[in-house]
Backbone atoms as SQL, in Angstrom:
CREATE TABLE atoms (id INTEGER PRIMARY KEY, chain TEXT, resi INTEGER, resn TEXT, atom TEXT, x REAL, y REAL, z REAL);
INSERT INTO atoms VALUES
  (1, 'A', 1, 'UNK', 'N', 0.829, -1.192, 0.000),
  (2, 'A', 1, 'UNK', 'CA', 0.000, 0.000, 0.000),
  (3, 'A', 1, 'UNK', 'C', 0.872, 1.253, 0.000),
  (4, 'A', 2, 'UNK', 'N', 1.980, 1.324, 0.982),
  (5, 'A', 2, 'UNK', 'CA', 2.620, 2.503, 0.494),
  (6, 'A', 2, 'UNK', 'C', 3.582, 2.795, -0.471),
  (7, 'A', 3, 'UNK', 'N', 4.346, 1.471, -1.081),
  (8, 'A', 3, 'UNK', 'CA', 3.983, 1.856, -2.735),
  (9, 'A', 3, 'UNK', 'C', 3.434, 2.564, -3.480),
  (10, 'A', 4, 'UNK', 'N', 2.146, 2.072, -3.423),
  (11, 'A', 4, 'UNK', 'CA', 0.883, 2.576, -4.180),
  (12, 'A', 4, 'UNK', 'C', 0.880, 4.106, -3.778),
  (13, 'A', 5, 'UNK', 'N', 0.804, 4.952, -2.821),
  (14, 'A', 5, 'UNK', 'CA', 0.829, 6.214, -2.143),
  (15, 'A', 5, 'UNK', 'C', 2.240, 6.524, -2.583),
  (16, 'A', 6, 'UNK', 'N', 3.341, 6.270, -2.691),
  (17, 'A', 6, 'UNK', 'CA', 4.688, 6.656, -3.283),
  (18, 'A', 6, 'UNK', 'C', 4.432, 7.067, -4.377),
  (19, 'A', 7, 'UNK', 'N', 3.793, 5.898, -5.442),
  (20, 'A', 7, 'UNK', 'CA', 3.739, 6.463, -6.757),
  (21, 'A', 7, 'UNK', 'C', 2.760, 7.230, -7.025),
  (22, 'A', 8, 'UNK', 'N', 1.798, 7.416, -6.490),
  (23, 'A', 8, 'UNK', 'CA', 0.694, 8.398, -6.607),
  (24, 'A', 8, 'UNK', 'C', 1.162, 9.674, -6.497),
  (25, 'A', 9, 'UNK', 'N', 2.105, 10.269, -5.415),
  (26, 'A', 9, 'UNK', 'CA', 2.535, 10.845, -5.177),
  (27, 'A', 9, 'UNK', 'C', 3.520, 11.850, -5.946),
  (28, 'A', 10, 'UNK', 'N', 4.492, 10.768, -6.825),
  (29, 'A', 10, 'UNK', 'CA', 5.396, 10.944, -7.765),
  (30, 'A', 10, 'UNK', 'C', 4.418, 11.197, -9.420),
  (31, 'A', 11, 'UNK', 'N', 3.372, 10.413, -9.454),
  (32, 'A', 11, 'UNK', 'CA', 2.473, 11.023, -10.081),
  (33, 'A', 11, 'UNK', 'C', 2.199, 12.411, -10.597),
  (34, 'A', 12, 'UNK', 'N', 1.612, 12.813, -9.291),
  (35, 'A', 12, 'UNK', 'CA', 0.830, 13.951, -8.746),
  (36, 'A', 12, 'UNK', 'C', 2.270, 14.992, -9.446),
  (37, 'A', 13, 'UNK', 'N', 3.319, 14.769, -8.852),
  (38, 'A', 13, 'UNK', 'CA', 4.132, 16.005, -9.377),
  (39, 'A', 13, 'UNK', 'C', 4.762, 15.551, -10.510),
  (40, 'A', 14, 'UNK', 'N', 4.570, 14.818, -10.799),
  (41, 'A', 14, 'UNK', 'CA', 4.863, 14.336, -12.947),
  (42, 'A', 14, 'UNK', 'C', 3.945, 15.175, -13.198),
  (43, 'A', 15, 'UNK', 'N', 2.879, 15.457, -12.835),
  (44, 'A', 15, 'UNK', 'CA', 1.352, 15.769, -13.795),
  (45, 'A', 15, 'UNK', 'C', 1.854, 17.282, -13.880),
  (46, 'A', 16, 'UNK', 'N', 2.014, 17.830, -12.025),
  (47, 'A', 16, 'UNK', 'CA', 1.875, 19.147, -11.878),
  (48, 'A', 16, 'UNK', 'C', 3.427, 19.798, -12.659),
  (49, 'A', 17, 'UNK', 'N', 4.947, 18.917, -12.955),
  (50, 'A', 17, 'UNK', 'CA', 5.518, 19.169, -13.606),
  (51, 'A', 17, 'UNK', 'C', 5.262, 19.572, -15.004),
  (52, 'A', 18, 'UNK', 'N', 4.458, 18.488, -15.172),
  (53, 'A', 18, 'UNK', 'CA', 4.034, 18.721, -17.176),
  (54, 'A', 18, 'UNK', 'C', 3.192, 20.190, -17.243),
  (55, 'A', 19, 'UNK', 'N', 2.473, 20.583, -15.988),
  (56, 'A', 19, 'UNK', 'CA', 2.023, 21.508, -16.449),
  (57, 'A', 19, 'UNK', 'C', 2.086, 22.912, -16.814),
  (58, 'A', 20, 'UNK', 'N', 3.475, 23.382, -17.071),
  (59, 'A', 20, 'UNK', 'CA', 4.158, 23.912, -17.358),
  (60, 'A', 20, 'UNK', 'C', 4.629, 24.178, -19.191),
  (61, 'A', 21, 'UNK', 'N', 4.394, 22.657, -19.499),
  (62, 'A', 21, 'UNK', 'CA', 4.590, 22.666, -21.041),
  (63, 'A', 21, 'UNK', 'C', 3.718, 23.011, -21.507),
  (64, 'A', 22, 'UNK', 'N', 4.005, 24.265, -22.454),
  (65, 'A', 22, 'UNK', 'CA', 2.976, 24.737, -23.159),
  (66, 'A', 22, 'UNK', 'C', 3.140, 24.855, -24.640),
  (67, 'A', 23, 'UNK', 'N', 4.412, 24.226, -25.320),
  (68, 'A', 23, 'UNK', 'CA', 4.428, 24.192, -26.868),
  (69, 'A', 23, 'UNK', 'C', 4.586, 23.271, -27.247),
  (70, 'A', 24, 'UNK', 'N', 4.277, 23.396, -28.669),
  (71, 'A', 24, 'UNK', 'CA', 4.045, 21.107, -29.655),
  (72, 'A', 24, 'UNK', 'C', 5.067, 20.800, -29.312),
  (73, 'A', 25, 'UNK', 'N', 6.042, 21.169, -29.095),
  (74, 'A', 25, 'UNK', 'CA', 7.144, 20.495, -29.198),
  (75, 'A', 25, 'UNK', 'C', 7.055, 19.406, -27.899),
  (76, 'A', 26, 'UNK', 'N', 6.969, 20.023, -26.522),
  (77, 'A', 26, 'UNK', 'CA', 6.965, 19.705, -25.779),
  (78, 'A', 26, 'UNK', 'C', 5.404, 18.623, -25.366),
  (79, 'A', 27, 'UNK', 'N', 4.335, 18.837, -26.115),
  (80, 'A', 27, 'UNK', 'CA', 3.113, 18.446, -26.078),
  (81, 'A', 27, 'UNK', 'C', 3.418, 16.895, -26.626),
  (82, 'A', 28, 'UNK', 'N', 3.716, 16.586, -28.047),
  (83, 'A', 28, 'UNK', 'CA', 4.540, 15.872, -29.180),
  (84, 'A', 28, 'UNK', 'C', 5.129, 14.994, -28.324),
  (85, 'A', 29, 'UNK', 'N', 6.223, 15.469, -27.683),
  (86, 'A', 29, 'UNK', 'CA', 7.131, 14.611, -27.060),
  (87, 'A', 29, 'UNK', 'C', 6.253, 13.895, -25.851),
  (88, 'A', 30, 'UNK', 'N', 5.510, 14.461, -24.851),
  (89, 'A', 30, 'UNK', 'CA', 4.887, 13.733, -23.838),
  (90, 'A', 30, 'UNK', 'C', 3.346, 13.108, -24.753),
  (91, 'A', 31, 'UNK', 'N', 2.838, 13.217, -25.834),
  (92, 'A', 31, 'UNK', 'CA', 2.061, 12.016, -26.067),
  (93, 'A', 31, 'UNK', 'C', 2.567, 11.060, -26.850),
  (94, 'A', 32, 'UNK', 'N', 4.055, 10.748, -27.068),
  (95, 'A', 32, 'UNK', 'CA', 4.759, 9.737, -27.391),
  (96, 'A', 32, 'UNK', 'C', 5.081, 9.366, -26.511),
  (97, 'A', 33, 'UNK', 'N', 5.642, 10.117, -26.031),
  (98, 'A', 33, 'UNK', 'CA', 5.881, 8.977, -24.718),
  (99, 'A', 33, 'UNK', 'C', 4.159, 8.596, -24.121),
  (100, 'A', 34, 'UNK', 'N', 3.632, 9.061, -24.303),
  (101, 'A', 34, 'UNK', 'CA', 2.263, 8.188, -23.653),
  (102, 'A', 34, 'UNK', 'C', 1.956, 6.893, -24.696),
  (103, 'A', 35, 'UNK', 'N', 2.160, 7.343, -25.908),
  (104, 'A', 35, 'UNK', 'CA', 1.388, 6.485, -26.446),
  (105, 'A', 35, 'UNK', 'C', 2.702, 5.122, -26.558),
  (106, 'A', 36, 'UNK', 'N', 3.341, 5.218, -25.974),
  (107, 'A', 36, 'UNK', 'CA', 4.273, 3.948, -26.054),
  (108, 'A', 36, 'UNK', 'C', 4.116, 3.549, -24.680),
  (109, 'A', 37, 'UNK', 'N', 3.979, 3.622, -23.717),
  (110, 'A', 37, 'UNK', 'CA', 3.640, 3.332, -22.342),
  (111, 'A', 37, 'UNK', 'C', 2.232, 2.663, -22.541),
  (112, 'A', 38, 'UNK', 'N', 1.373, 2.992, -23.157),
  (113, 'A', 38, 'UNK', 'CA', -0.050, 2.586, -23.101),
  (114, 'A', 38, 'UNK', 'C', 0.428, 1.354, -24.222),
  (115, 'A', 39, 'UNK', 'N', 0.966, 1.221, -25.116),
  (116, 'A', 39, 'UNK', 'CA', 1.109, -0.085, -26.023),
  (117, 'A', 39, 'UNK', 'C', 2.532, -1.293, -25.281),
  (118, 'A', 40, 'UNK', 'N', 3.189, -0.709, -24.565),
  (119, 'A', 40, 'UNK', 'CA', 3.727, -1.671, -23.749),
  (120, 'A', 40, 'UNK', 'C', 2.974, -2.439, -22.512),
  (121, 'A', 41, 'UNK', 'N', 1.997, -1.426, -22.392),
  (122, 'A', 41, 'UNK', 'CA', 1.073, -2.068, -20.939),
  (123, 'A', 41, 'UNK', 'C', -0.309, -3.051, -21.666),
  (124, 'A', 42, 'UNK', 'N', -0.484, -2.588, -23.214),
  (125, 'A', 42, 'UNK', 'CA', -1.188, -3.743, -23.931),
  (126, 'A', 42, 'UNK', 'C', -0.140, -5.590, -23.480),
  (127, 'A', 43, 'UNK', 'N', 0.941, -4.687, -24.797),
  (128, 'A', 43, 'UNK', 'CA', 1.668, -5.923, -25.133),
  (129, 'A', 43, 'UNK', 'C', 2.168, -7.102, -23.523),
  (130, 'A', 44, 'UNK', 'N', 2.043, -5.946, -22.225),
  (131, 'A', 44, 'UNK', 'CA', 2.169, -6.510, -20.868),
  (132, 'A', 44, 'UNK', 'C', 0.855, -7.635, -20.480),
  (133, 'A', 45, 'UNK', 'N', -0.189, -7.822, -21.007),
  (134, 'A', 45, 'UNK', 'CA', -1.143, -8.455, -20.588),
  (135, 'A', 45, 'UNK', 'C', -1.840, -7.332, -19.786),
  (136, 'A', 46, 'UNK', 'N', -1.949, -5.948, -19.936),
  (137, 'A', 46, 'UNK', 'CA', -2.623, -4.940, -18.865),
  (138, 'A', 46, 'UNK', 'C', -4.272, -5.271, -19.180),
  (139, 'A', 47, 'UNK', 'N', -4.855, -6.045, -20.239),
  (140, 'A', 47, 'UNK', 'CA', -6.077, -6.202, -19.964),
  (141, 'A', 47, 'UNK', 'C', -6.336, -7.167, -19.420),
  (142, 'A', 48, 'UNK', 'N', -5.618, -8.278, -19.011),
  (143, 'A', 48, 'UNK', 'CA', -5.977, -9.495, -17.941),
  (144, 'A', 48, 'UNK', 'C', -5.796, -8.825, -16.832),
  (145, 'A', 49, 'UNK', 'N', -4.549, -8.400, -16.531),
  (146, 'A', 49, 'UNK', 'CA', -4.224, -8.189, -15.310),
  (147, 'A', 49, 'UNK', 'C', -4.129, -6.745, -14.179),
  (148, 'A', 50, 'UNK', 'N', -4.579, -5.770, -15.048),
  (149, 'A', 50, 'UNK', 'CA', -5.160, -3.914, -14.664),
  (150, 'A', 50, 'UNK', 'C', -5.801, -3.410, -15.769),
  (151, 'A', 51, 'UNK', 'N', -7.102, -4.229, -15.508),
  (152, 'A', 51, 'UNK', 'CA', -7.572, -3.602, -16.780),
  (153, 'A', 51, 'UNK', 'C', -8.240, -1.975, -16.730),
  (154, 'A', 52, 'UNK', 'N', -8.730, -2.015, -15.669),
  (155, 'A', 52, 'UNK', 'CA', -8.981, -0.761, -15.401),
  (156, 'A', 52, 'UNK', 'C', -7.985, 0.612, -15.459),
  (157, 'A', 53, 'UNK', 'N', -6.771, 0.338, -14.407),
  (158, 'A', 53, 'UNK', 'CA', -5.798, 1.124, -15.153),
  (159, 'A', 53, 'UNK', 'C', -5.337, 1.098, -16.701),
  (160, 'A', 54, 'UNK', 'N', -5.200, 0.213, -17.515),
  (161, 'A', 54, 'UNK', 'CA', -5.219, 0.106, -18.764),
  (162, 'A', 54, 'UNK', 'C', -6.152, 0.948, -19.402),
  (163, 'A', 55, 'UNK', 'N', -7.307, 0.819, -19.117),
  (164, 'A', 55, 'UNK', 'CA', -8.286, 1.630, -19.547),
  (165, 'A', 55, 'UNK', 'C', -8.548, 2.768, -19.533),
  (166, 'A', 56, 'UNK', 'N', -8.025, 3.728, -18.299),
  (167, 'A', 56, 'UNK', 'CA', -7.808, 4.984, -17.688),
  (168, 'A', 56, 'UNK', 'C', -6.504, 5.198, -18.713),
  (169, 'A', 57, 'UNK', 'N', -5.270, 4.611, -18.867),
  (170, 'A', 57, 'UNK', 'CA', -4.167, 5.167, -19.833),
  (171, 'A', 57, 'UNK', 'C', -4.759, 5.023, -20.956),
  (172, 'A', 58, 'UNK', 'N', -5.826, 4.041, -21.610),
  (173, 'A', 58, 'UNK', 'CA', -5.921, 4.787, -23.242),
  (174, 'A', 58, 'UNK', 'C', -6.926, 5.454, -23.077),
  (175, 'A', 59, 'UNK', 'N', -8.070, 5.810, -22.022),
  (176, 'A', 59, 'UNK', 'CA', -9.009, 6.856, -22.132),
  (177, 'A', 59, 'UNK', 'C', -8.269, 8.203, -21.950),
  (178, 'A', 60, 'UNK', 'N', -7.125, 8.343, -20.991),
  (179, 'A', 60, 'UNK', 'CA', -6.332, 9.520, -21.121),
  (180, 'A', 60, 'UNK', 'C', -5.379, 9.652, -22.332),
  (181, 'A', 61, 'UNK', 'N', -4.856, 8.683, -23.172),
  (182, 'A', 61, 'UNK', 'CA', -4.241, 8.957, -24.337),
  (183, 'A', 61, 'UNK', 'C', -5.394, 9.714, -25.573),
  (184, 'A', 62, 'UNK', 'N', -6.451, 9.049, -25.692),
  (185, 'A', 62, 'UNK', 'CA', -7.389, 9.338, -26.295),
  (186, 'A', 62, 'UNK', 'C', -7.994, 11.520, -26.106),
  (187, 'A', 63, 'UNK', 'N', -8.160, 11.711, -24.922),
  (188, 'A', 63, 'UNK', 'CA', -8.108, 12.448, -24.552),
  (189, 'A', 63, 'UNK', 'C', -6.829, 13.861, -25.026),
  (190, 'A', 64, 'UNK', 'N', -5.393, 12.851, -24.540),
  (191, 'A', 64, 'UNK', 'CA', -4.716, 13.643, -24.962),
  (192, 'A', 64, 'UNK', 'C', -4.348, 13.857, -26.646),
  (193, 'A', 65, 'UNK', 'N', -4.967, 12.918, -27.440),
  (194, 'A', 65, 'UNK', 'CA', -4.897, 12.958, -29.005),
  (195, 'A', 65, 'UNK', 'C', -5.924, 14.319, -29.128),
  (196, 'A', 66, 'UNK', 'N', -7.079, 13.741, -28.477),
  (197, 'A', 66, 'UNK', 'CA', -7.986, 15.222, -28.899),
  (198, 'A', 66, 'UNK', 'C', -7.567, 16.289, -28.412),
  (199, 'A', 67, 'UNK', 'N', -6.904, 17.005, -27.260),
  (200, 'A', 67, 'UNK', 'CA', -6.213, 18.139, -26.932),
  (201, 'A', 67, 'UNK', 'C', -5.201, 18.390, -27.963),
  (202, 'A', 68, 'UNK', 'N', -4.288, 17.666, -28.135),
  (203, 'A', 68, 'UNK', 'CA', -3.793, 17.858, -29.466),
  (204, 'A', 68, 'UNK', 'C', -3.846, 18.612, -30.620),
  (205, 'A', 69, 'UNK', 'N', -5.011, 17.662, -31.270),
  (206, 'A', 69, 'UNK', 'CA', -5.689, 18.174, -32.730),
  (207, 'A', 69, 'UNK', 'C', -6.805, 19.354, -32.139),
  (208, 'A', 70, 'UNK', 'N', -6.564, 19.866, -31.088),
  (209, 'A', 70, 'UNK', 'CA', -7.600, 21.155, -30.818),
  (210, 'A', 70, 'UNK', 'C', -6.263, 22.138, -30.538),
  (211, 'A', 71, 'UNK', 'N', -5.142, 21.685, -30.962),
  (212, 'A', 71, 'UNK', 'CA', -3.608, 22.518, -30.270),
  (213, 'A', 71, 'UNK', 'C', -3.794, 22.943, -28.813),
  (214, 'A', 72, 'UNK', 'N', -4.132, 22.347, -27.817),
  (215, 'A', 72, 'UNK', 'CA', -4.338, 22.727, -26.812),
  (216, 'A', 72, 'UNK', 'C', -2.834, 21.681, -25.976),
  (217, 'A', 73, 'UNK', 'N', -1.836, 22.490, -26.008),
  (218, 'A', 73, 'UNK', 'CA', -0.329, 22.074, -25.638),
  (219, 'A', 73, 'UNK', 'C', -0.251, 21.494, -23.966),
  (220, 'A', 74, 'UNK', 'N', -0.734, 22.817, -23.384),
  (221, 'A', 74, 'UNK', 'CA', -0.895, 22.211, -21.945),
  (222, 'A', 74, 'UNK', 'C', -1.712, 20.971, -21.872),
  (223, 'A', 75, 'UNK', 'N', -2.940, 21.319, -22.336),
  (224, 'A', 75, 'UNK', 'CA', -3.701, 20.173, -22.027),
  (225, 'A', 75, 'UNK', 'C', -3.139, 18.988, -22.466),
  (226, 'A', 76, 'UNK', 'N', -3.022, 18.910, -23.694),
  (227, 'A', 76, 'UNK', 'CA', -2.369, 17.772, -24.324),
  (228, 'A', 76, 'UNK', 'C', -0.757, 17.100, -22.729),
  (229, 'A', 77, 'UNK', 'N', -0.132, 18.014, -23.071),
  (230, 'A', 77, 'UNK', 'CA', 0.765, 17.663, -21.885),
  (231, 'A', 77, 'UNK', 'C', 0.055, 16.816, -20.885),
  (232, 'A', 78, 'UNK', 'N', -0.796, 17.256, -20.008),
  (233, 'A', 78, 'UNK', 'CA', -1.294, 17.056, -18.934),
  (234, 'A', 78, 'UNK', 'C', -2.001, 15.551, -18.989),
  (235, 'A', 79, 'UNK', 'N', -2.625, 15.159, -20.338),
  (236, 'A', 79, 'UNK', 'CA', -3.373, 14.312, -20.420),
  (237, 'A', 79, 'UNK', 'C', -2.428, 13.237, -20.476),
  (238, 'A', 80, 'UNK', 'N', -1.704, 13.684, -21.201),
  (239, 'A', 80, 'UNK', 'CA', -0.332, 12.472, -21.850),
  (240, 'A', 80, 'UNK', 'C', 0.358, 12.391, -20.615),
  (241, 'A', 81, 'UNK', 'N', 0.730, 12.660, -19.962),
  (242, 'A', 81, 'UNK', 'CA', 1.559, 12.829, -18.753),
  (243, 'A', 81, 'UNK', 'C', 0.579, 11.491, -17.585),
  (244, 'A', 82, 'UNK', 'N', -0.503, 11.689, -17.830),
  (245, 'A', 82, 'UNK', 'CA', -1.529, 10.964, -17.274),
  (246, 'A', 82, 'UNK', 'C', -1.749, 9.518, -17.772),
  (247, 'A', 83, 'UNK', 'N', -1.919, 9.546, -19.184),
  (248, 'A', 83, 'UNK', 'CA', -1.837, 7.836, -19.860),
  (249, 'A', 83, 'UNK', 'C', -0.634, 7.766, -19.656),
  (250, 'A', 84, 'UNK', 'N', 0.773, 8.340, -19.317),
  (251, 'A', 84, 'UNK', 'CA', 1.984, 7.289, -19.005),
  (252, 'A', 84, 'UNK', 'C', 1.882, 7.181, -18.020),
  (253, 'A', 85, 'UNK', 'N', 1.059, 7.607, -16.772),
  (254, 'A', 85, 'UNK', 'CA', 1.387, 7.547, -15.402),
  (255, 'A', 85, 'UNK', 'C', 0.826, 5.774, -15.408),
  (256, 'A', 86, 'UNK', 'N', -0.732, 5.714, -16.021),
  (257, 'A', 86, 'UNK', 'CA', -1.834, 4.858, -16.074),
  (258, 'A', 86, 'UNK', 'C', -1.130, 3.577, -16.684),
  (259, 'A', 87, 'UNK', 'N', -0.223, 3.583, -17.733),
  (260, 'A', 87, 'UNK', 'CA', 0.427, 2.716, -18.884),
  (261, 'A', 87, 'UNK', 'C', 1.676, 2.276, -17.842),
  (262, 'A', 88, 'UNK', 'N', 2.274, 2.910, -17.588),
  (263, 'A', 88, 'UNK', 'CA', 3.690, 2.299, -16.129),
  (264, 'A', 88, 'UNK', 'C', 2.484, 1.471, -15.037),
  (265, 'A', 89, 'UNK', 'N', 1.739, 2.401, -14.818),
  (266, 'A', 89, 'UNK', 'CA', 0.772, 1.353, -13.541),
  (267, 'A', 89, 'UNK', 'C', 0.745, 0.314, -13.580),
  (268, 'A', 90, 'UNK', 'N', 0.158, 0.259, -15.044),
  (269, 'A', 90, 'UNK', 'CA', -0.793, -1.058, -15.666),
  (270, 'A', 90, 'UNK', 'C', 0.075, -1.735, -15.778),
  (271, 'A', 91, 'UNK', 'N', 1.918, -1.800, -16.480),
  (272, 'A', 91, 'UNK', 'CA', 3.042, -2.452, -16.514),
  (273, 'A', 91, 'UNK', 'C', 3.598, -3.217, -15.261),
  (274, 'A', 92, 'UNK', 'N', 3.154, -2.074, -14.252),
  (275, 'A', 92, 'UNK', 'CA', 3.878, -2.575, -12.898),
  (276, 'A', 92, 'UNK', 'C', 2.892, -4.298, -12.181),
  (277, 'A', 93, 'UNK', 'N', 1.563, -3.646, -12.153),
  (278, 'A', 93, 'UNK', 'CA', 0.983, -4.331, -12.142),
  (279, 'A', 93, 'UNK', 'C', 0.667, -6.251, -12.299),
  (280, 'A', 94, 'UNK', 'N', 1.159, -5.827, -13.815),
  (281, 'A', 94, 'UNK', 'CA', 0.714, -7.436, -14.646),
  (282, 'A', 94, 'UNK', 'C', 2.060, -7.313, -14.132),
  (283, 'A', 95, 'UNK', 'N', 3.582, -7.044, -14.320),
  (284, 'A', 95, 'UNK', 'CA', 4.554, -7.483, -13.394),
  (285, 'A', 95, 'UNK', 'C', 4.321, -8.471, -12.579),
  (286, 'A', 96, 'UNK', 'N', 3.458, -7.433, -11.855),
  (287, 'A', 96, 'UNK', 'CA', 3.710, -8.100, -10.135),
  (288, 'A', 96, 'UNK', 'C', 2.505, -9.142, -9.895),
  (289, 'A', 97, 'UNK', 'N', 1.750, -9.475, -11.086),
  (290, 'A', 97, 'UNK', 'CA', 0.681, -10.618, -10.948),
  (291, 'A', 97, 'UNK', 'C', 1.358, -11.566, -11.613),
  (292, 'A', 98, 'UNK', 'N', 2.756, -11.713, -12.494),
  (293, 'A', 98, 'UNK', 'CA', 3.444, -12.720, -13.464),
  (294, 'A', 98, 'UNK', 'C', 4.639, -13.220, -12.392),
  (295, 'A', 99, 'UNK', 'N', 5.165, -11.861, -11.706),
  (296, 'A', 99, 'UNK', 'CA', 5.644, -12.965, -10.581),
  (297, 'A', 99, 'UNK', 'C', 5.302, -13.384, -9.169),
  (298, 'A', 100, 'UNK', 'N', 4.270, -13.106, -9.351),
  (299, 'A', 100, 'UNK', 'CA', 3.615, -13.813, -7.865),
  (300, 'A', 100, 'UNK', 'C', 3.108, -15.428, -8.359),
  (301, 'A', 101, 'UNK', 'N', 2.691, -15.265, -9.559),
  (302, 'A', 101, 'UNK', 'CA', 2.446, -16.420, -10.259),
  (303, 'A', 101, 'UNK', 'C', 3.710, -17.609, -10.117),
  (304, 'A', 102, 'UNK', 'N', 4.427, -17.116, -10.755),
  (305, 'A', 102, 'UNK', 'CA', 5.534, -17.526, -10.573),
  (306, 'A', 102, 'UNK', 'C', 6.349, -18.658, -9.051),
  (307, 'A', 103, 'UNK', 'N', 5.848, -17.415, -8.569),
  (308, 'A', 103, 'UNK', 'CA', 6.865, -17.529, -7.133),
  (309, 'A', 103, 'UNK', 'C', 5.796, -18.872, -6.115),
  (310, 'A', 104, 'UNK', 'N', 4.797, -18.546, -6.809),
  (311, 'A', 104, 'UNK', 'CA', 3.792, -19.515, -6.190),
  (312, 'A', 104, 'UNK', 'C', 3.899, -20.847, -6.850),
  (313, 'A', 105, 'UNK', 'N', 4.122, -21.531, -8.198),
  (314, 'A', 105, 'UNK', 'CA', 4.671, -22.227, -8.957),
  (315, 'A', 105, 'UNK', 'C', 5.599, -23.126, -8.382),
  (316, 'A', 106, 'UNK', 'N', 6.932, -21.995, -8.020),
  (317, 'A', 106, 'UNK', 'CA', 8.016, -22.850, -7.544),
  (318, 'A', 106, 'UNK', 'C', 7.904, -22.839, -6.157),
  (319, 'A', 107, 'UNK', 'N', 6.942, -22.760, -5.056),
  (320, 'A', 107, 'UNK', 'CA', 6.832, -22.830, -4.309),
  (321, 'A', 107, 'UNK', 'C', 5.443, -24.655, -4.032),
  (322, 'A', 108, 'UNK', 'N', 4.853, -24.459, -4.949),
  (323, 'A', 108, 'UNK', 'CA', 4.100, -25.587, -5.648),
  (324, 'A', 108, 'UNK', 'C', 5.331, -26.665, -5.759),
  (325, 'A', 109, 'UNK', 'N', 6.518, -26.536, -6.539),
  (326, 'A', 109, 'UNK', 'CA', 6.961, -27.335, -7.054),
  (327, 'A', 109, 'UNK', 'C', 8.370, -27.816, -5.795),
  (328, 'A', 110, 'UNK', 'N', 8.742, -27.180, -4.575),
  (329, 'A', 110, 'UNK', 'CA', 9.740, -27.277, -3.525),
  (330, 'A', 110, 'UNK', 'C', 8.893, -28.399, -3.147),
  (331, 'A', 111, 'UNK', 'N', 7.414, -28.150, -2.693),
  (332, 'A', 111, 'UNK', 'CA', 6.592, -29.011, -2.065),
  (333, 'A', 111, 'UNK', 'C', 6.149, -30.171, -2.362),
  (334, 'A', 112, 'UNK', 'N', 6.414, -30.386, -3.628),
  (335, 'A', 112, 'UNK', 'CA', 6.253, -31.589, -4.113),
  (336, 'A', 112, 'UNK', 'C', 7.669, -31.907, -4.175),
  (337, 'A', 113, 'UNK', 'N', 8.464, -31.769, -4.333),
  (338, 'A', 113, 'UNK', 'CA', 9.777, -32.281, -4.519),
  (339, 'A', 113, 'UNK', 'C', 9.928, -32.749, -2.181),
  (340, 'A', 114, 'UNK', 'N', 9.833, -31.755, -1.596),
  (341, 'A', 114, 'UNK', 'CA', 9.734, -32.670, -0.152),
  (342, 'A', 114, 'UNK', 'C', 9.134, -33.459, 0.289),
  (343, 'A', 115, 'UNK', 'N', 8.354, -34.146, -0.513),
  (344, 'A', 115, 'UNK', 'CA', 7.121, -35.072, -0.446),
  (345, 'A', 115, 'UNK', 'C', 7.927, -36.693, -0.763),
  (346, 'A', 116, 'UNK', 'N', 8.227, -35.985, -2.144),
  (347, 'A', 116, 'UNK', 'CA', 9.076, -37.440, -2.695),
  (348, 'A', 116, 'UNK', 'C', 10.456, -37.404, -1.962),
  (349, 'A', 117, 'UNK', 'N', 11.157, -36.613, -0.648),
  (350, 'A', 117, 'UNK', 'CA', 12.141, -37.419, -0.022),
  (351, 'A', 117, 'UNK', 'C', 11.808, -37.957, 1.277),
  (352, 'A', 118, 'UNK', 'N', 12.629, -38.757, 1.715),
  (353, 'A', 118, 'UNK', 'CA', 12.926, -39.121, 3.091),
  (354, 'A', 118, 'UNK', 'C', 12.352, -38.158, 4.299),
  (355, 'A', 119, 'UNK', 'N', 11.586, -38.141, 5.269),
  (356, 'A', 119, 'UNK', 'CA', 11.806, -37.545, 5.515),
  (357, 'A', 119, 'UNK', 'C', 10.847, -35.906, 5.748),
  (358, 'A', 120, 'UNK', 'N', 10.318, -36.099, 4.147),
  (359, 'A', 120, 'UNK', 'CA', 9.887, -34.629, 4.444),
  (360, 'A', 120, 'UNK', 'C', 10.807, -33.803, 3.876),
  (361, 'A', 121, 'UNK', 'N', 11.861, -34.299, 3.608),
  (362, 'A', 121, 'UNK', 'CA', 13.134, -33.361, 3.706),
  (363, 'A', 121, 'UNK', 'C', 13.825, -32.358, 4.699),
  (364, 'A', 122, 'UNK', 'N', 13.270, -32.534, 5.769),
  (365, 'A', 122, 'UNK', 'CA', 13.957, -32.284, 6.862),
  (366, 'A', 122, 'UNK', 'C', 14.767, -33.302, 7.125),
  (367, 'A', 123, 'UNK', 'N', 16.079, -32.260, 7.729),
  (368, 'A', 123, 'UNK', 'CA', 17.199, -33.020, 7.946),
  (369, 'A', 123, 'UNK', 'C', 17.216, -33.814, 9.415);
């Protein structure tokens, strides 16, 4: 949980940083970087595993396309700044549901392996 409040946090002043950018240039650059954060958190499994955050980064990419094509720089910033916050989430996320999976697996598989020794496998 305080993770979760860390990055919210670090969030919060990503967002209030971006809001400062006010030309394409700078607009351009933060909805590329959004829109590659939101297609890595696809290619992550983010709709099995945060889909909701997934959903919040392409409803805010979406968002920030239309600020965009209305030249609205800040906004655009702000939005994009927002689908990468949502697109890292969603990454961290299916992460941390692939290795819990995992870790539970080979924890599955110690237990069967102390079964088949002597023992228990205690020494």
């Amino acid at each position: 949980m305080r993770t979760a409040h860390i990055f919210l946090m670090a969030a919060a002043f990503a967002v209030s940083a971006t809001a400062s950018a006010a030309d394409r240039r700078d607009a351009e650059l933060e909805l590329s970087q959004a829109l590659t954060a939101v297609q890595t958190a696809e290619r992550e499994d983010g709709a099995r595993y945060a889909p909701a955050d997934l959903n919040e980064a392409q409803a805010m990419l979406v968002t920030a396309q239309r600020a965009f094509d209305a030249r609205a720089w800040t906004d655009t910033a702000i939005y994009a700044e927002r689908a990468k916050v949502s697109g890292d989430l969603t990454v961290a996320r299916s992460r941390q549901h692939r290795a819990e999976f995992a870790t539970a697996e080979i924890e599955r598989s110690v237990d069967a392996l102390r079964v088949r020794l002597p023992n228990g496998g205690t020494p």
